[in-house]
C-alpha positions, 0 to 999 in steps of 0.5 A, a space after each residue: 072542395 068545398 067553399 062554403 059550409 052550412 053552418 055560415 049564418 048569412 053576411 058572417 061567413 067568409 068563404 069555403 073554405 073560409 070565405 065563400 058563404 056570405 049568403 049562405 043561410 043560417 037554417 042550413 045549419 045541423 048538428 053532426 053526428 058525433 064521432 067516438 072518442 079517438 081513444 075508444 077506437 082501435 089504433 091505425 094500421 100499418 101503412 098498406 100499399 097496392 099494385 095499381 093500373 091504369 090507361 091514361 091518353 093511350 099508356 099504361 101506367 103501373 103505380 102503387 096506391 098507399 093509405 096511411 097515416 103521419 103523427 101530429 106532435 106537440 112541444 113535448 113530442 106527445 103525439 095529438 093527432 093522426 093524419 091519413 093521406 092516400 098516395 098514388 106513385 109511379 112504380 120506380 118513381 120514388 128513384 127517380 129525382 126528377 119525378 114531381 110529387 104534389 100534395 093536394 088538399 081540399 077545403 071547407 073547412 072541414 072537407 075531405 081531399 076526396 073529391 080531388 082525389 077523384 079529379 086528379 088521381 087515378 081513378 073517379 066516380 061521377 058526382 057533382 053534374 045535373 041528374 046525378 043520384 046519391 043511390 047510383 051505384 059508384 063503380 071506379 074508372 080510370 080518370 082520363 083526366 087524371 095527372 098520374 103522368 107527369 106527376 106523383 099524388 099525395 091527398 091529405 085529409 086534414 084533422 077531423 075530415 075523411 079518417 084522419 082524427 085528434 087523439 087530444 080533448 074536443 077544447 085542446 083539438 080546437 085550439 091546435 087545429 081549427 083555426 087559420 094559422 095552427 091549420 098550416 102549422 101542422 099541414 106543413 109539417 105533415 107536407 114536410 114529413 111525407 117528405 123525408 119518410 119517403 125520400 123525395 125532398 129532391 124531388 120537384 114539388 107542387 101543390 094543389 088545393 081547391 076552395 079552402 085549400 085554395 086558400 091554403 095553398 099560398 100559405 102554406 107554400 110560404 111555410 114550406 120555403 121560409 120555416 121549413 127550407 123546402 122549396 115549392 115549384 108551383 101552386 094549383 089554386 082550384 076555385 079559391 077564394 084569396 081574400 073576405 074583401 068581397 064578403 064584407 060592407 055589402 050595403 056600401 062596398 061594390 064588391 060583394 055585387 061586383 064578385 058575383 054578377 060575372 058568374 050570374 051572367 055566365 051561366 045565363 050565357 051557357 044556358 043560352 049556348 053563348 057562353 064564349 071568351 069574347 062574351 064573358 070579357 063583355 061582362 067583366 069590362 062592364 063589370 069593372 066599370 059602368 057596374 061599379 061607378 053606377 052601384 057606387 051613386 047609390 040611390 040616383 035614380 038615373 044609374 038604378 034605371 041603367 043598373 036594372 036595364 043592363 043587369 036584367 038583360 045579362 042575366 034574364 032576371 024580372 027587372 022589378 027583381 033586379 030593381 027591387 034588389 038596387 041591381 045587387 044579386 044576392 046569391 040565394 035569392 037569386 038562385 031560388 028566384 031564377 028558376 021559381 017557373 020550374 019549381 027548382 032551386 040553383 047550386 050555389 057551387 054550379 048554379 046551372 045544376 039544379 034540384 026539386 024546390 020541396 018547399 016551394 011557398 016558403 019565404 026562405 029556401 029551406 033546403 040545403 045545397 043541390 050539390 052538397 046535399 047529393 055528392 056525399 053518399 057516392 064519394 063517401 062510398 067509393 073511398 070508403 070502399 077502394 081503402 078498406 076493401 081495396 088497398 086493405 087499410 082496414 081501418 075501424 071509424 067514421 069517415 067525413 066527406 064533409 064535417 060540420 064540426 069542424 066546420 062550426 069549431 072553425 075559428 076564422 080569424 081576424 085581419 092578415 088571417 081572412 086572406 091569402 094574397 099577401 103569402 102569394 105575393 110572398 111566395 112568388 117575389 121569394 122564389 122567381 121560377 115559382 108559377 102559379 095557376 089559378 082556376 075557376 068554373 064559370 058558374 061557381 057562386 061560393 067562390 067567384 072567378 072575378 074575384 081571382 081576376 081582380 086578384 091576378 091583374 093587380 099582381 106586381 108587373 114583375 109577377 106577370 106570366 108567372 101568376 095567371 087565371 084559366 076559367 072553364 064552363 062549370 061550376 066549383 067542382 068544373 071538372 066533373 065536366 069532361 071536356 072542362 077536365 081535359 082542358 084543366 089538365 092540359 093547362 097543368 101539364 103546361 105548368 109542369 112543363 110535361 110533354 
């Protein structure tokens, strides 16, 4: 997770990772606590692995979890920082060459591999839905949606996030790790030496990265191939945001407005149990043409009345709302504006989970997040618990789900560093079987589908079939949804070519 950080003053983020904010508002922002001084903390255990089960689609399956660490070096070998990763393996899987191994990453930046870890690995806890409590008690089960069949995982936490840590000055960790490029430097080479420390360069590779990491992910392949000399078999894209283009220019661009209107109307759609394929290609067809032409004559009276006609009725919104916002939707205001009967705001990640509105008459929202806000207590724990406790990597620090530090520190970069779809493309025309899926929640306002659907379908024509976009009911985090990770799970055995 995540795609946008509460540290993005509204019209300069980019997204979360990098680039889903935009809209987020600058009064979200708060200090972090300050962690101690690495060198004042106790050195990292030993590696510590545990026998593991599980029953996934009727099997048992017997696999080994391990907690560890890899060094960060720099030019002169001295090492300047520890990275953690959790890893799930198959028993007799590292024998096996034609056993796949994926590495996942989450976003933010600043965001720890948790929540993926407790979407595709083994085991989860519930988090991220409507009425869902912070305080309910986080019991691990095993996750029926889980990939531990056809593939091994390895969950890295990027320096700064979860246990993983700098050993160097807060200005030198700055300037090796926060930042779009010395990011996949140094995750490329963590990638790399998971590899050859545990003897699967031959094996099949995958990687997986939702919302920042979904940014990673193409660059992070194309390093791997071209600096590296390791070849990647597929990329998993889970509510990425490829490129700032929509986030930029909002007063004259359409696309900040086009990138948002189709997950606007398709969680007008659930709420109303219409929500189908047929109905969300209704909207992007509108979107992609009358929208944009009309939004595009700027104030013309004759295309603000069809704008606000059409727009309220996609969305439910009151059209002198939509009217007085020239038919663009902004996300916050939207999300306290749509449900202001019930006292309540929308997720900017699910916008159909929602909390109590605790400052109703205030001009601004003054709250953070519904979903951001409650899904750090019961991940936090529930990690916490099955590392220290259970694997035993008794480990003495504090762990961030999520890191406004870093977040703050984060350097989002300029030009070719505020997007991904050139090393896509890159990826893709380097390595000919190299498949590529990338998937959405409807409802995700930090990072919007559409904005993937434009980057799909202007793909090369000789990438087709081989670059493709899945859309499923929900938010960023969609498969906290049952039926919405059953469906994400099927579609990557496909990619895996798993039976």
């Amino acid at each position: 997770m995540l795609s946008t950080w509460k540290s993005w003053t509204a019209g300069a983020a980019l997204a979360i990772g990098m680039m889903a904010g935009g809209n987020v508002m600058a009064q979200d922002a708060k200090p972090a606590p300050e962690k101690a001084p690495a060198a004042e903390l106790p050195a990292f255990p030993a590696d510590k692995s545990v026998k593991q089960t599980m029953v996934l689609a009727g099997k048992t399956l017997t696999y080994t979890a391990t907690v560890g660490s890899l060094p960060v070096r720099d030019e002169k070998g001295k090492k300047i920082a520890e990275v953690v990763f959790t890893a799930y393996t198959l028993d007799g899987a590292a024998r096996d060459p034609n056993r796949p191994v994926t590495f996942a990453f989450n976003g933010g930046p600043g965001a720890a591999s948790v929540y993926l870890n407790f979407a595709l690995g083994p085991k989860r806890v519930q988090f991220g839905a409507e009425g869902d409590s912070p305080s309910a008690p986080t019991r691990l089960q095993d996750n029926p949606a889980s990939w531990m069949d056809f593939t091994d995982l390895v969950f890295i936490d990027a320096v700064g996030t979860g246990f993983s840590r700098s050993l160097t000055t807060p200005e030198e960790t700055k300037k090796r790790f926060y930042g779009v490029k010395q990011d996949i430097d140094y995750l490329s080479r963590t990638v790399f030496d998971w590899l050859v420390k545990n003897e699967r360069l031959q094996s099949p590779k995958y990687i997986v990265g939702e919302s920042y990491g979904g940014f990673r992910g193409p660059r992070l392949t194309y390093t791997l191939q071209t600096d590296y000399g390791v070849g990647i078999n597929g990329l998993v894209l889970v509510s990425p945001l490829l490129s700032s283009a929509g986030r930029t220019a909002q007063e004259i661009s359409p696309l900040p407005a086009m990138w948002t209107l189709p997950s606007i109307a398709a969680a007008k759609l659930e709420r109303d149990g219409k929500l189908t394929p047929a109905a969300i290609k209704e909207v992007e067809d509108y979107t992609r043409g009358e929208y944009m032409v009309d939004l595009m004559k700027g104030s013309d009276p004759a295309a603000l009345d069809r704008l606000t006609t059409k727009v309220s009725a996609m969305t439910g919104l009151d059209p002198t709302y939509v009217r007085r916002a020239g038919g663009r939707l902004e996300t916050q205001s939207f999300l306290r504006e749509v449900f202001r009967q019930t006292g309540r705001l929308g997720s900017r990640y699910d916008s159909n989970v929602t909390s109590l509105d605790p400052f109703p008459f205030a001009p601004e929202q003054e709250i953070n997040d519904p979903i951001l806000d409650s899904i750090i207590a019961p991940t936090t724990s529930a990690i916490v618990d099955f590392t220290t406790r259970t694997v035993g990597w008794k480990v003495e620090g504090r762990y961030d789900a999520l890191s406004g530090e870093v977040n703050q520190a984060w350097d989002r970069g300029r030009g070719p560093d505020t997007e991904s779809v050139t090393d896509l493309r890159k990826s893709v025309s380097v390595d000919p079987k190299l498949k590529v899926l990338i998937v959405h929640g409807y409802n995700d306002l930090s990072c919007p589908f559409f904005a993937s659907r434009l980057v799909v379908d202007a793909m090369p024509a000789t990438a087709n079939g081989r670059v493709t976009l899945a859309n499923y009911p929900g938010g960023h985090m969609f498969y906290s949804r049952p039926d919405s990770g059953a469906a994400f799970r099927a579609d990557v055995k496909k990619l895996y070519g798993a039976n």
